[in-house]
MARLUMBA-107561 format. One record per atom (N, C-alpha, C, O): residue in one letter; y, z, x. Coordinates in steps of 0.05 Angstrom, whole numbers, padded with zeros to 5 digits, always signed. Atoms other than C-alpha are relative to their C-alpha. Example, Ala and Ser with C-alpha at 12.3 -4.5 7.8 and 13.67 -1.06 7.14 Angstrom:
residues 2
a-00024+00000+00018a-00090+00156+00246a+00024+00000+00018a+00024+00013+00039s-00024-00001-00016s-00021+00143+00273s+00022+00014-00015s+00044+00018-00005
This chain:
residues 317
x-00022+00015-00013x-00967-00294-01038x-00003-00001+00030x-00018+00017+00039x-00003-00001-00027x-00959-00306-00970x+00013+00007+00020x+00003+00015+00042x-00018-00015-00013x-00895-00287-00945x+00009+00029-00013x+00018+00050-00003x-00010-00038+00020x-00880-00226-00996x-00022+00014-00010x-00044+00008-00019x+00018-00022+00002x-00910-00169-01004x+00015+00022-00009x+00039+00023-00009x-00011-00017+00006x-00907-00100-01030x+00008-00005-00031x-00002-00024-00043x-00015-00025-00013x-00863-00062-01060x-00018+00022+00007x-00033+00035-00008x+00018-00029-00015x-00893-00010-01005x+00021+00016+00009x+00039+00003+00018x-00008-00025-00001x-00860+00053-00994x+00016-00001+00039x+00007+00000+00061x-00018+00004-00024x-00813+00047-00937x+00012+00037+00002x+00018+00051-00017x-00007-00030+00002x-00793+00121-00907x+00031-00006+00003x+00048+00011-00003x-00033-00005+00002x-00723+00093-00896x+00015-00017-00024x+00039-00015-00030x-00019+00020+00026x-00708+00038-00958x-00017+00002-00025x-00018-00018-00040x+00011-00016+00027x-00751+00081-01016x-00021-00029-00003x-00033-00038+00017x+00022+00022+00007x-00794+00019-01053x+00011-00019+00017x+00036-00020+00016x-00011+00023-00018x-00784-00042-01001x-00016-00022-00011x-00039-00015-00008x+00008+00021-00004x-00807-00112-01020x-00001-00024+00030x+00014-00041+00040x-00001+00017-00031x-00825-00146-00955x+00001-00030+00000x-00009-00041-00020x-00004+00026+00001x-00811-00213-00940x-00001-00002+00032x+00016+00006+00048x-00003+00004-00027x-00842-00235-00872x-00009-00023+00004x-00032-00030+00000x-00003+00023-00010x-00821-00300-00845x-00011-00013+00023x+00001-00031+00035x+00008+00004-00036x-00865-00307-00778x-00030+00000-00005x-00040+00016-00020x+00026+00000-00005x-00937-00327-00765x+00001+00023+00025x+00018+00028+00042x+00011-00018-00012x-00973-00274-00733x+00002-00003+00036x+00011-00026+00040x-00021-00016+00000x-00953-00251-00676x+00023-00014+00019x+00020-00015+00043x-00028+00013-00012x-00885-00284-00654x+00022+00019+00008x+00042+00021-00006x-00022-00018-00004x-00842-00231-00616x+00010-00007+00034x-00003-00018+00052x-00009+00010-00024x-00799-00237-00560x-00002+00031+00022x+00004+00030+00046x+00009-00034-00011x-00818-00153-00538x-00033-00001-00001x-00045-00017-00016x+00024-00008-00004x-00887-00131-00523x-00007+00031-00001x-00023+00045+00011x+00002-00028-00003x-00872-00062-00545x-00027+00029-00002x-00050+00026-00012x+00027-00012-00012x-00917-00003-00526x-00019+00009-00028x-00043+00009-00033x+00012-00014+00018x-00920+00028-00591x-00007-00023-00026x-00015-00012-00047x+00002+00022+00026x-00926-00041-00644x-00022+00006-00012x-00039+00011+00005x+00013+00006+00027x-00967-00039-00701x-00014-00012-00008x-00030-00007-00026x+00007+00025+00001x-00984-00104-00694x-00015-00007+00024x-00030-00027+00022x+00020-00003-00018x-01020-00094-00627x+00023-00015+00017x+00045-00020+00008x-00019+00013-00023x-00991-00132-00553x+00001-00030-00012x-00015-00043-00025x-00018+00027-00001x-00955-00191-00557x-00017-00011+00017x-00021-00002+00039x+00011+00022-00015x-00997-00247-00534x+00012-00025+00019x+00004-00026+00042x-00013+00010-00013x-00960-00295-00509x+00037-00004-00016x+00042-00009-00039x-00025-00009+00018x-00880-00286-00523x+00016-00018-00010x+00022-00040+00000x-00011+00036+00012x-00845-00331-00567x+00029+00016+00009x+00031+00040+00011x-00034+00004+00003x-00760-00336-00556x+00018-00024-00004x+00041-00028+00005x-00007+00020+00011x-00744-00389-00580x+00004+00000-00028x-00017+00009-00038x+00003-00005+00024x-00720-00394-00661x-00006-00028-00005x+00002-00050+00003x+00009+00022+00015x-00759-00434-00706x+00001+00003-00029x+00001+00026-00039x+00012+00002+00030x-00769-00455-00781x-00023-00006-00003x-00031-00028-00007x+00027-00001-00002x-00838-00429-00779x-00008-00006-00026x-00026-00022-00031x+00010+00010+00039x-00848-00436-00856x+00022-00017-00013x+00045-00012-00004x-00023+00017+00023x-00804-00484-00908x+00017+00022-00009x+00003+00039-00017x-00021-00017-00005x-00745-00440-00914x-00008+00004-00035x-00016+00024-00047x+00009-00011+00032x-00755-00454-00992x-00030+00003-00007x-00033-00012-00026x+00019-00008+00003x-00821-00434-00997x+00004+00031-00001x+00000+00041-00023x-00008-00024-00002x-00804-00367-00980x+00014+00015-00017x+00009+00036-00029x-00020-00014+00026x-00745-00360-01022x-00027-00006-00032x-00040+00013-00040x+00022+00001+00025x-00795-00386-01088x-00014+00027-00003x-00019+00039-00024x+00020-00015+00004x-00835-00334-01066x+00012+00027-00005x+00001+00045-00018x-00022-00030+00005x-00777-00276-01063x+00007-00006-00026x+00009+00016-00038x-00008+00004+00030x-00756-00311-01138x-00020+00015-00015x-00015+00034-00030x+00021-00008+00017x-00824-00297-01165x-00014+00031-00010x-00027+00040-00028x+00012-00029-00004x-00834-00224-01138x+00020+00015-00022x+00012+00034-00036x-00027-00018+00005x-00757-00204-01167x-00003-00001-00035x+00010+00014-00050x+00001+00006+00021x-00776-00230-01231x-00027+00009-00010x-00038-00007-00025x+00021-00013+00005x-00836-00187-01242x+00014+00030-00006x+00033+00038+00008x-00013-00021+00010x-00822-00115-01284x-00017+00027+00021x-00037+00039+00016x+00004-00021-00018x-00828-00066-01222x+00020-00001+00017x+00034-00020+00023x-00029-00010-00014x-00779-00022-01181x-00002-00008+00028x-00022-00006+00041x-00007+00019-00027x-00754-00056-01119x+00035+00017+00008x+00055+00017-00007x-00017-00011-00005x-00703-00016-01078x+00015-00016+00013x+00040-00017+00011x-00019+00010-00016x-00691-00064-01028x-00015-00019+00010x-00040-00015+00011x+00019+00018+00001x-00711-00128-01009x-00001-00004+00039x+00015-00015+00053x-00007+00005-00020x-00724-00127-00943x-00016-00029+00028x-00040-00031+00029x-00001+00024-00020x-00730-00190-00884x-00017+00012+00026x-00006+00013+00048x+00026-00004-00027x-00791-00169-00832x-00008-00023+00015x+00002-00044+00008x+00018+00018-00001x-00836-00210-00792x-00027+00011+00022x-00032+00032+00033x+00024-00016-00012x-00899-00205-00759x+00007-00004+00031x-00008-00020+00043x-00014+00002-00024x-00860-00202-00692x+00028+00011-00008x+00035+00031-00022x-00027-00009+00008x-00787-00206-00689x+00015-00019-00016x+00021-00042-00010x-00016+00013+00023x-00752-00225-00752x+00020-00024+00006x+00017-00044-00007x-00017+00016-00002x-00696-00263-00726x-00005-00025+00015x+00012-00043+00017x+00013+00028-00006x-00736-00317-00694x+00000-00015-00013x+00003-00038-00003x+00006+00016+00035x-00745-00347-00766x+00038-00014+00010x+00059-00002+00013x-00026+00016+00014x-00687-00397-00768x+00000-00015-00025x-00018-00028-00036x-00005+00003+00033x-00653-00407-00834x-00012+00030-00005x-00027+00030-00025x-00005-00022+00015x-00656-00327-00840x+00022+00007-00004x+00024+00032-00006x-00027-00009+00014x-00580-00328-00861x+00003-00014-00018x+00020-00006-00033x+00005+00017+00026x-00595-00384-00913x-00018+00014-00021x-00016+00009-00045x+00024-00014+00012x-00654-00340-00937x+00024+00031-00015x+00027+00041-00038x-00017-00031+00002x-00604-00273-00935x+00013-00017-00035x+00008-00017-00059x-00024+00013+00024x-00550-00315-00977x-00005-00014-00018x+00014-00019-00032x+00004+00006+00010x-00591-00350-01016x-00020+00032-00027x-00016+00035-00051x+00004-00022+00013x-00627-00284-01042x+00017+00013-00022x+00012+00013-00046x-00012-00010+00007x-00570-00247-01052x+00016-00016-00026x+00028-00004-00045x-00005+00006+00026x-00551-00300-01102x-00017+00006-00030x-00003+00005-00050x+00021+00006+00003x-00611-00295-01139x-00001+00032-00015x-00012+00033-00036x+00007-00028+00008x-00608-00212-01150x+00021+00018+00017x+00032+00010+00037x-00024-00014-00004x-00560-00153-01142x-00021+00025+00020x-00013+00046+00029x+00018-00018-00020x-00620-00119-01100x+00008-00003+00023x+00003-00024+00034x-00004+00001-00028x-00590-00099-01032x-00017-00015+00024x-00041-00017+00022x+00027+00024-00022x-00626-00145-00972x+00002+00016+00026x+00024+00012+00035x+00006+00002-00020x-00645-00112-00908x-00014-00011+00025x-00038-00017+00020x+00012+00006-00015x-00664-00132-00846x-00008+00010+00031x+00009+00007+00049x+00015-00012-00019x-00711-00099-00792x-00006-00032+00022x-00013-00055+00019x-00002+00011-00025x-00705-00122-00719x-00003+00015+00030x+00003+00038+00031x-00001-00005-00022x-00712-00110-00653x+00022-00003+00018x+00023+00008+00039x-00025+00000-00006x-00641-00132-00639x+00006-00021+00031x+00027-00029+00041x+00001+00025-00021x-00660-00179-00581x+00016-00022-00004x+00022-00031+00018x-00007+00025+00007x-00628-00239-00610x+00020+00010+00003x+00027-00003+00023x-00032-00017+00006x-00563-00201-00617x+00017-00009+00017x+00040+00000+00018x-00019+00001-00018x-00535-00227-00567x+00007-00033+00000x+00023-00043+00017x-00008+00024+00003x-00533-00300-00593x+00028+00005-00016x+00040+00026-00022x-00025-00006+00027x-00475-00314-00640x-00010-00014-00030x-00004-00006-00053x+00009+00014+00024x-00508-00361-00689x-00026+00025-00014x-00034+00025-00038x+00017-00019+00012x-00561-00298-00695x+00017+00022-00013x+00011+00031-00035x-00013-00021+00014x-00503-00244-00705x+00020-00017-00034x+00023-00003-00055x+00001+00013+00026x-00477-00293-00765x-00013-00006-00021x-00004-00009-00044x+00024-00001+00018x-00542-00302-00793x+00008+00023-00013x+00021+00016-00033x+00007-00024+00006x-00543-00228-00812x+00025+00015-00006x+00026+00039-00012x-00029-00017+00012x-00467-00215-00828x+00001+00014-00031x+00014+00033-00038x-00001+00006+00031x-00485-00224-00907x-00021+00022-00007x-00022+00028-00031x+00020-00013+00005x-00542-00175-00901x+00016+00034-00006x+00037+00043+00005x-00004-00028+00007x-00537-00101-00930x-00006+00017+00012x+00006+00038+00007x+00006-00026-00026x-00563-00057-00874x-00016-00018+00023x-00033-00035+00015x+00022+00016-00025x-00598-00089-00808x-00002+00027+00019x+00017+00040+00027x+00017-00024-00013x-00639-00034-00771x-00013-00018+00026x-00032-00033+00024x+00008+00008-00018x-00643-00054-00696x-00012+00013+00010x-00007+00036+00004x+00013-00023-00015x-00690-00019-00651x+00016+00013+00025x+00029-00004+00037x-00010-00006-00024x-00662+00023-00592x-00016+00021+00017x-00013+00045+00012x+00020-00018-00007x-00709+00056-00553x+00004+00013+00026x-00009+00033+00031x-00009-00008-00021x-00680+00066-00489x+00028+00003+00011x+00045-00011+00001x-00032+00002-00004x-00615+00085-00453x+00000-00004+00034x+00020-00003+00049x-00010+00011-00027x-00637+00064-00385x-00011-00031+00012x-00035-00026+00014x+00018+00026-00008x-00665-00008-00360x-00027+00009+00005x-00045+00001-00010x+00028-00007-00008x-00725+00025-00327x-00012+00008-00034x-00029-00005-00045x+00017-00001+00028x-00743+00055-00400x-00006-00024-00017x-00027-00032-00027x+00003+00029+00015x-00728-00007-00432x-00027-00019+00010x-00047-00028-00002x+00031+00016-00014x-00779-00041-00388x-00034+00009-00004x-00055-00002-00001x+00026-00014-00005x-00830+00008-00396x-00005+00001-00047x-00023-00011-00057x+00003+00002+00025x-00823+00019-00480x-00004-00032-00002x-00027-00042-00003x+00003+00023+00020x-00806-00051-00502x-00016-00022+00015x-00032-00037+00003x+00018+00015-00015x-00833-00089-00443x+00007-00032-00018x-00008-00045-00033x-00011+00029+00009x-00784-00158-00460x-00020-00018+00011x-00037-00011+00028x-00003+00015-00025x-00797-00224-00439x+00016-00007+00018x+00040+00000+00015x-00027+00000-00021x-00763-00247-00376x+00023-00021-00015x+00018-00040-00029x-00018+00002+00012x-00690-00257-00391x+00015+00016-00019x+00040+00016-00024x-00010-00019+00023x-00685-00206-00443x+00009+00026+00014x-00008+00043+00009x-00001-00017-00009x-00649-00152-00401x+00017+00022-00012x+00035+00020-00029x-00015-00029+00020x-00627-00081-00422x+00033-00007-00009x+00044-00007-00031x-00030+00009+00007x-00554-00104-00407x+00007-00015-00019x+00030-00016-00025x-00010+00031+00016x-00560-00170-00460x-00005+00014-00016x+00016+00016-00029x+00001-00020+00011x-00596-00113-00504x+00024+00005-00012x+00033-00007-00032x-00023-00016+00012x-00536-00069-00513x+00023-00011-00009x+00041-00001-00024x-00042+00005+00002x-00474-00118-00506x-00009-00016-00032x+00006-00019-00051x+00003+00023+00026x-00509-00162-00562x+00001+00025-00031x+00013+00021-00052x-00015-00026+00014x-00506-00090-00602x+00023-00001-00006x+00030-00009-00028x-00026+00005-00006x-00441-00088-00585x+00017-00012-00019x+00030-00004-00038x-00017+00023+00020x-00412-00147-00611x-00015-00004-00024x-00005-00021-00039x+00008+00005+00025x-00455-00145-00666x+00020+00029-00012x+00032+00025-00033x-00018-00022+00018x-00415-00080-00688x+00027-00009-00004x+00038-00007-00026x-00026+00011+00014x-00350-00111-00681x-00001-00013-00019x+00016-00004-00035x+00003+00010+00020x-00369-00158-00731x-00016+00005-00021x-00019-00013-00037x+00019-00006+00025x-00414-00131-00779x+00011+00022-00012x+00015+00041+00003x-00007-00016+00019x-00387-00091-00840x-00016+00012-00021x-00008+00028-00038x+00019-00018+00010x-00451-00070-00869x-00022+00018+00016x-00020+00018+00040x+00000-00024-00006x-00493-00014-00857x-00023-00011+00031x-00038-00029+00032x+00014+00004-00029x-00523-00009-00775x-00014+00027+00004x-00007+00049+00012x+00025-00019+00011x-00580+00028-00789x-00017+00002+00031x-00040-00008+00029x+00015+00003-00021x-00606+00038-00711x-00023+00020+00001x-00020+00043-00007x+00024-00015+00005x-00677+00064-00706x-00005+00007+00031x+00005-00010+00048x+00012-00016-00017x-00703+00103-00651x-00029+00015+00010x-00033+00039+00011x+00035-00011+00001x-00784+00108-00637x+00004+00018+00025x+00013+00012+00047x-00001-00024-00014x-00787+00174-00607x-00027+00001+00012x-00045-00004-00004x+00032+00003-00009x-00854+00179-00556x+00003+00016+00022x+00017+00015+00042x+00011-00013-00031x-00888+00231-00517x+00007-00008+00018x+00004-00033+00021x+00004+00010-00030x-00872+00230-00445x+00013-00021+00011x+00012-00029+00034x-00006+00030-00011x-00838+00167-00446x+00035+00004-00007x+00051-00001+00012x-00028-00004+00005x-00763+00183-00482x+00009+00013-00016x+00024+00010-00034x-00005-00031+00018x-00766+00248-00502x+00010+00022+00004x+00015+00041-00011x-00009-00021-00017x-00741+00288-00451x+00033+00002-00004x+00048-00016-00011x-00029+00010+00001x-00668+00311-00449x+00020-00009+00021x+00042+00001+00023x-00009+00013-00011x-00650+00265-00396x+00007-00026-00014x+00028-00039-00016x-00004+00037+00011x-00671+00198-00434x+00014+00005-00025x+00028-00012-00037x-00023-00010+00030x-00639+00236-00497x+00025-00010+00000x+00039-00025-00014x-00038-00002-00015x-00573+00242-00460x+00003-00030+00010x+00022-00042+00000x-00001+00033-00001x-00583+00168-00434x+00005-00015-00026x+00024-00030-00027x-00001+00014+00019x-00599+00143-00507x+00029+00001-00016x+00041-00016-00027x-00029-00001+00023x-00535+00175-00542x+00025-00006+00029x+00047+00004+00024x-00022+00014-00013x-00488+00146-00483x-00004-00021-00007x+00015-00031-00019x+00004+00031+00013x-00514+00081-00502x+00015-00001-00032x+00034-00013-00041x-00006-00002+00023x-00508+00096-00566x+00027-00012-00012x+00034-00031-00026x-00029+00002+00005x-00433+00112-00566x+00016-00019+00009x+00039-00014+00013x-00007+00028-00012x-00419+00042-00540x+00000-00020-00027x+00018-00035-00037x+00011+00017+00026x-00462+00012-00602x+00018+00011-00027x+00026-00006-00043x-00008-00018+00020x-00431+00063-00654x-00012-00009-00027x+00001-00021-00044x+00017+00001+00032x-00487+00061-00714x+00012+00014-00008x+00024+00033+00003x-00006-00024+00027x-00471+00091-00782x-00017+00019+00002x-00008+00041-00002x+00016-00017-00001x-00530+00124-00774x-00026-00013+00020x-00034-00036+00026x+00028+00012-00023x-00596+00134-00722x-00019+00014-00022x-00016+00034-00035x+00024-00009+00016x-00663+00136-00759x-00017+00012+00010x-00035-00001-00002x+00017-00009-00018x-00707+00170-00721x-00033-00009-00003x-00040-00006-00027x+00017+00006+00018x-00778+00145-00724x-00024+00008+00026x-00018+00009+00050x+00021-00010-00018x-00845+00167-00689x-00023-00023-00006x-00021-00041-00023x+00030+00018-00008x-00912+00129-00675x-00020+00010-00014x-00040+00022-00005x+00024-00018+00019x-00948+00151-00738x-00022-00023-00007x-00043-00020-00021x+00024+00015+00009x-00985+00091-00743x-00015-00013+00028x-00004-00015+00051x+00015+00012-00019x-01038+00060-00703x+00011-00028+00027x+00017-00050+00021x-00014+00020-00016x-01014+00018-00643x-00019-00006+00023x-00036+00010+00032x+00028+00014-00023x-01058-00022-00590x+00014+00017+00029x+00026+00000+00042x-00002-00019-00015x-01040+00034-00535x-00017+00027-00005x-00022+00037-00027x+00017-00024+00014x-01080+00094-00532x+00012+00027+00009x+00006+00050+00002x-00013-00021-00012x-01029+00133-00488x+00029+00002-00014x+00050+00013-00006x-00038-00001+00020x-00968+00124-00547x-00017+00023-00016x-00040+00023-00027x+00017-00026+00015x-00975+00196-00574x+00027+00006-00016x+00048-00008-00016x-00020-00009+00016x-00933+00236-00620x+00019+00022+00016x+00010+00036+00035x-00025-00018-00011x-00868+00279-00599x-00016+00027-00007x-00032+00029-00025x+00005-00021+00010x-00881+00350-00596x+00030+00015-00026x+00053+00005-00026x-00016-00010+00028x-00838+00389-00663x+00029+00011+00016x+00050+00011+00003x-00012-00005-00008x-00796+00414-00605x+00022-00024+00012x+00047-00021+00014x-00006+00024-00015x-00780+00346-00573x+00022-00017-00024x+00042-00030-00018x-00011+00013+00018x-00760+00320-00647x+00024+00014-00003x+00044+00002-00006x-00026-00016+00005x-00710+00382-00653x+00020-00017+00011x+00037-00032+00000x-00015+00006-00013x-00683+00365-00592x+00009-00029-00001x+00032-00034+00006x-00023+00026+00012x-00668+00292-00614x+00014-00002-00012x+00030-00019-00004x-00008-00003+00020x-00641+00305-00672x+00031+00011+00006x+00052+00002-00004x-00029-00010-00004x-00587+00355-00635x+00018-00022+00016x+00041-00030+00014x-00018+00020-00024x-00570+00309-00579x+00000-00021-00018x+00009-00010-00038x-00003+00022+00023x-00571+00243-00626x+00029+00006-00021x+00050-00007-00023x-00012-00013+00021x-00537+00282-00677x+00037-00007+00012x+00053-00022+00001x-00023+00007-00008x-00472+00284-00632x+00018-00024+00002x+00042-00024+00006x-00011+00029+00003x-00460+00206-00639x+00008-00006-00025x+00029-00015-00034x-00006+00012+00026x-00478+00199-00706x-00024+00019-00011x-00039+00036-00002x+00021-00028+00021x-00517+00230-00772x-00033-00018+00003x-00038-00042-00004x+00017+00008-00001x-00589+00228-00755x-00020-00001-00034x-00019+00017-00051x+00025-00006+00016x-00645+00217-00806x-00021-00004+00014x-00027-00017+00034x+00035-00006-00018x-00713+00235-00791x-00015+00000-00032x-00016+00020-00046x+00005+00013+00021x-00743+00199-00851x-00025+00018-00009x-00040+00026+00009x+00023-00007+00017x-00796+00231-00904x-00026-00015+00000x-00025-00035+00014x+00022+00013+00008x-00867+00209-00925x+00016-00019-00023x+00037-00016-00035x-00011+00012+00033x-00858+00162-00980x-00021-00003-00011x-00042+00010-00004x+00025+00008+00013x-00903+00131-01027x-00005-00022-00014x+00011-00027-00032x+00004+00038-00001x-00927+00059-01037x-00004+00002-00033x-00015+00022-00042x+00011+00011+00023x-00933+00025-01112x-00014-00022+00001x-00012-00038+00018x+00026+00016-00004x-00995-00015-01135x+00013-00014-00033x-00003-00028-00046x-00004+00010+00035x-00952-00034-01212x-00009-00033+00009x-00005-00046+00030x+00009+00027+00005x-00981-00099-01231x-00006-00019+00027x+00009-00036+00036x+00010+00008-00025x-01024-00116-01168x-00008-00026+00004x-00004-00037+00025x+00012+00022+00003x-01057-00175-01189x-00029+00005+00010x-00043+00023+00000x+00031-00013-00015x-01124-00173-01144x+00009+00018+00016x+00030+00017+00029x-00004-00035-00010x-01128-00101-01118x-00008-00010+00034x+00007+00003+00049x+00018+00000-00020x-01169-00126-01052x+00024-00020+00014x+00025-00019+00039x-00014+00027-00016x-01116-00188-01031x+00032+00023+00007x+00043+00027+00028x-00022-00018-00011x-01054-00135-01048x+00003+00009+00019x+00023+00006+00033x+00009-00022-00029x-01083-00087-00995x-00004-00016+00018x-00002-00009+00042x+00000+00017-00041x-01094-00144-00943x+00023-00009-00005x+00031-00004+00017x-00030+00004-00014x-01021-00168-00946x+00010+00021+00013x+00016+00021+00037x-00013-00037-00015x-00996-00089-00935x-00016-00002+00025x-00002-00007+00045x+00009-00015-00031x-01045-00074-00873x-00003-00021+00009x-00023-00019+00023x-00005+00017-00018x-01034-00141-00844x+00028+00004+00015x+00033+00003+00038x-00031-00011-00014x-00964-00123-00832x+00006+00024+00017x+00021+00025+00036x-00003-00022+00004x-00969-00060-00829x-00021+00015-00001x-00034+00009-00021x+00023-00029+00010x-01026+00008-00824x+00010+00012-00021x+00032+00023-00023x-00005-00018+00026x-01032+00034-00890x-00010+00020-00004x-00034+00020-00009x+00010-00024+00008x-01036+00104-00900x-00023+00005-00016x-00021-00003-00039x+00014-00007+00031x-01093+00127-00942x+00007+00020-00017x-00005+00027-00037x-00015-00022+00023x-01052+00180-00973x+00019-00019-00012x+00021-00017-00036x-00015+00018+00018x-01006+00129-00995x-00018-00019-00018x-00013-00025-00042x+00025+00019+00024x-01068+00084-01022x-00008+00011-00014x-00010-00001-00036x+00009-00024+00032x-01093+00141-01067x+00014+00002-00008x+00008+00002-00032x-00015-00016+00013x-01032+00164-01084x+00009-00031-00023x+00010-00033-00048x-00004+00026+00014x-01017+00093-01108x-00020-00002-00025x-00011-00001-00047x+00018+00006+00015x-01082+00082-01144x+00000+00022-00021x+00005+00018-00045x-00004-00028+00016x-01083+00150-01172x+00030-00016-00021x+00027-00024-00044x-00024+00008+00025x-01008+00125-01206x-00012-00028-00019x-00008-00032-00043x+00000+00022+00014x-01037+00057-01219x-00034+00009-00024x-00042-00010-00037x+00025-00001+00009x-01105+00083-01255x+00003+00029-00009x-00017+00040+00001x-00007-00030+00000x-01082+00159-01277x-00023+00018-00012x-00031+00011-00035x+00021-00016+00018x-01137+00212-01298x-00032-00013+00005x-00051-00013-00010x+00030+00027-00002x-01197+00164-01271x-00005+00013+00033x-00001-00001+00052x+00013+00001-00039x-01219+00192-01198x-00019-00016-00001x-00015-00036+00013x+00024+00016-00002x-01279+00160-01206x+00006-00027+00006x-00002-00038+00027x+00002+00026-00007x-01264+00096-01209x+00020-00006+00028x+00015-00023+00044x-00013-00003-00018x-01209+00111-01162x-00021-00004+00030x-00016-00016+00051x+00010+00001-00019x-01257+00118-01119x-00024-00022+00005x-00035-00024+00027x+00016+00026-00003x-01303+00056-01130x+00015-00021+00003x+00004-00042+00011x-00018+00021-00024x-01240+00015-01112x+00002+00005+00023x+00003-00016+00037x-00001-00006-00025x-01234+00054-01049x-00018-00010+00012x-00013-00021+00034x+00024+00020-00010x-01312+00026-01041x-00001-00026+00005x-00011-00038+00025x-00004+00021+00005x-01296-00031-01063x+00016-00020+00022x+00007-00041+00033x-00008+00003-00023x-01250-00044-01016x-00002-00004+00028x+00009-00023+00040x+00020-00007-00016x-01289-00017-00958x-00012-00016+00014x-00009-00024+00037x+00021+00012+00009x-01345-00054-00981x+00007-00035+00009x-00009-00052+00016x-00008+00032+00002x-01301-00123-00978x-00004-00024+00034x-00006-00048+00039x-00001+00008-00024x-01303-00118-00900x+00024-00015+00019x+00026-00029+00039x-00033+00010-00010x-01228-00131-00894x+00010+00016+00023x+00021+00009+00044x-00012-00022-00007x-01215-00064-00875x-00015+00022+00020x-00040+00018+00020x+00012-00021-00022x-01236-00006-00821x+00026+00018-00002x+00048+00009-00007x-00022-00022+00001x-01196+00063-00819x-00005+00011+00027x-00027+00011+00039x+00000-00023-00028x-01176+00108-00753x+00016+00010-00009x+00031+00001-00026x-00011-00024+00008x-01147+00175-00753x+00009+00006+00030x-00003+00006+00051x-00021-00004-00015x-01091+00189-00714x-00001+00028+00009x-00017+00042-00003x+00000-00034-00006x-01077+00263-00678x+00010+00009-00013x+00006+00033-00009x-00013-00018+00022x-01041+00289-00729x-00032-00012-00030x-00031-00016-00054x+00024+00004+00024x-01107+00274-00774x+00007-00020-00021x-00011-00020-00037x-00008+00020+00021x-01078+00221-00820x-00014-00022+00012x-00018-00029+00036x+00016+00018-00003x-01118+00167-00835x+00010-00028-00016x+00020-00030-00038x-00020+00026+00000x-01092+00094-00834x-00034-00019-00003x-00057-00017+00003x+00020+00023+00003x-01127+00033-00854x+00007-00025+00009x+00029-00032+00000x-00006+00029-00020x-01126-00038-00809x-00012-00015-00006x-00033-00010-00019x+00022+00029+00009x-01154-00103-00818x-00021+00005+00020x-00017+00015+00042x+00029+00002-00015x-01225-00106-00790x+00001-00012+00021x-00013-00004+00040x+00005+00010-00026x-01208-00153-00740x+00028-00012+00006x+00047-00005-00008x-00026+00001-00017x-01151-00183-00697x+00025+00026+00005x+00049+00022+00006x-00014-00007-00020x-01125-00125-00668x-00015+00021+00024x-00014+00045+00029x+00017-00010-00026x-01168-00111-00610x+00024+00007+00024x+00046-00004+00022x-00015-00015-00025x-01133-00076-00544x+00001-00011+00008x-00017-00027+00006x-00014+00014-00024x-01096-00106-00491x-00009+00020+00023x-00002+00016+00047
């Protein structure tokens, strides 16, 4: 498929079916730690980058396949809410299946009104918040111009007055940069402005086109957790573990996932291992296989975990 993918193992929405609406890479942030490498040139503007029903066809087809789907969630290879006609997509879904719909954002848009209506109908929306002072803001997310900390928070804001489902705000925690308990104490004043149900806490476990985005020290995470904690109930999310049920081609599966997304290789064995049980061997001549296809290249992070990327387009900024 093209826009859907998965179900991959989400540490905050258990099995997630992805659904990402955005040619590669369309974000209105250039953040330090992305996944997806720097922002080339910045889109802000919303478009109907794909046929709105194309998309949905393709969310019909996935839901109607016999595998567990926790939650369907609305990504993009940028920032999600660029996609116009993603509240026709939400509401059209949700007719369609009693599977909760999330949607992952950066929260930039938030400050339209036709963007905080899009996303009223949705089941949890997880904005990013990474900073609690302008100068951090500038330095993590690194907007384009126009996008300032202030439009940031108020578009928060008023997105809380009106939204009655769950405000799931995430928090990439990073060495050196907003970990200290100054920017702590910055982030949960902000915070208590925005008032999430809950802050997710999330670290830079996967590969990102920076080489100076490192991981929190175990002490740094405490200390988020306590200060955070005072606003609202933190989670500080688990490993999970990705499914491979009824893959179709094994080699195209795995390039939708690590196009989006670095895929663990403990989640890729652990997958294969479920989808092939009692077989290492061969387990391990798909792993070749794979390899072998020249899609793929792996790097190993400081915490030793080893992530797998597409071979090419995402070279350093």
């Amino acid at each position: 498929m093209k826009h859907v993918f998965g179900p991959v193992s989400s540490r905050r929405l258990g099995q997630s079916l992805g659904v990402d609406v955005l040619p590669p890479k369309s974000c209105s942030w250039n953040c330090v730690y992305c996944q997806l490498g720097r922002t080339g040139e910045y889109v802000i503007e919303r478009y109907e980058f794909f046929p709105r029903e194309e998309i949905l066809e393709e969310i019909r087809q996935a839901i109607e396949k016999p595998q567990a789907i926790d939650w369907i969630t609305f990504v993009g290879s940028g920032e999600t809410t660029l996609y116009r006609g993603l509240g026709w997509l939400i509401d059209e879904t949700k007719k369609m299946t009693d599977i909760p719909v999330a949607v992952i954002t950066n929260g930039s848009l938030l400050s339209l009104e036709e963007v905080r209506e899009e996303l009223l109908h949705a089941d949890a929306v997880l904005p990013s918040f990474n900073a609690g002072s302008a100068d951090l803001f500038r330095k993590i997310d690194r907007p384009a111009p126009g996008f300032s900390y202030e439009r940031h928070v108020g578009g928060l804001v008023e997105f809380r007055k009106v939204y009655r489902g769950k405000l799931w705000i995430e928090v990439m925690l990073i060495d050196g940069l907003n970990d200290s308990p100054e920017a702590l104490q910055d982030i949960a004043a902000a915070l208590q402005t925005i008032r999430p149900d809950t802050v997710h806490l999330v670290l830079p476990t996967r590969p990102s086109g920076e080489e100076d985005v490192r991981l929190p020290s175990d002490d740094a995470v405490a200390r988020a957790r306590l200060i955070l904690s005072r606003v609202a109930k933190v989670v500080h999310p688990a490993k999970g573990n990705m499914s491979l049920r009824n893959p179709g081609d094994i080699i195209e599966t795995v390039t939708a996932i690590t196009k989006r997304h670095p895929l663990q290789e403990r989640e890729l064995r652990h997958a294969l291992d479920e989808l092939i049980p009692d077989e290492p061997d061969q387990v391990e001549r798909i792993i070749e296989q794979l390899l072998g296809s020249g899609k793929f290249k792996t790097v190993i992070l400081q915490d030793r975990e080893i992530y797998w990327v597409p071979a090419r387009g995402r070279e350093k900024g």
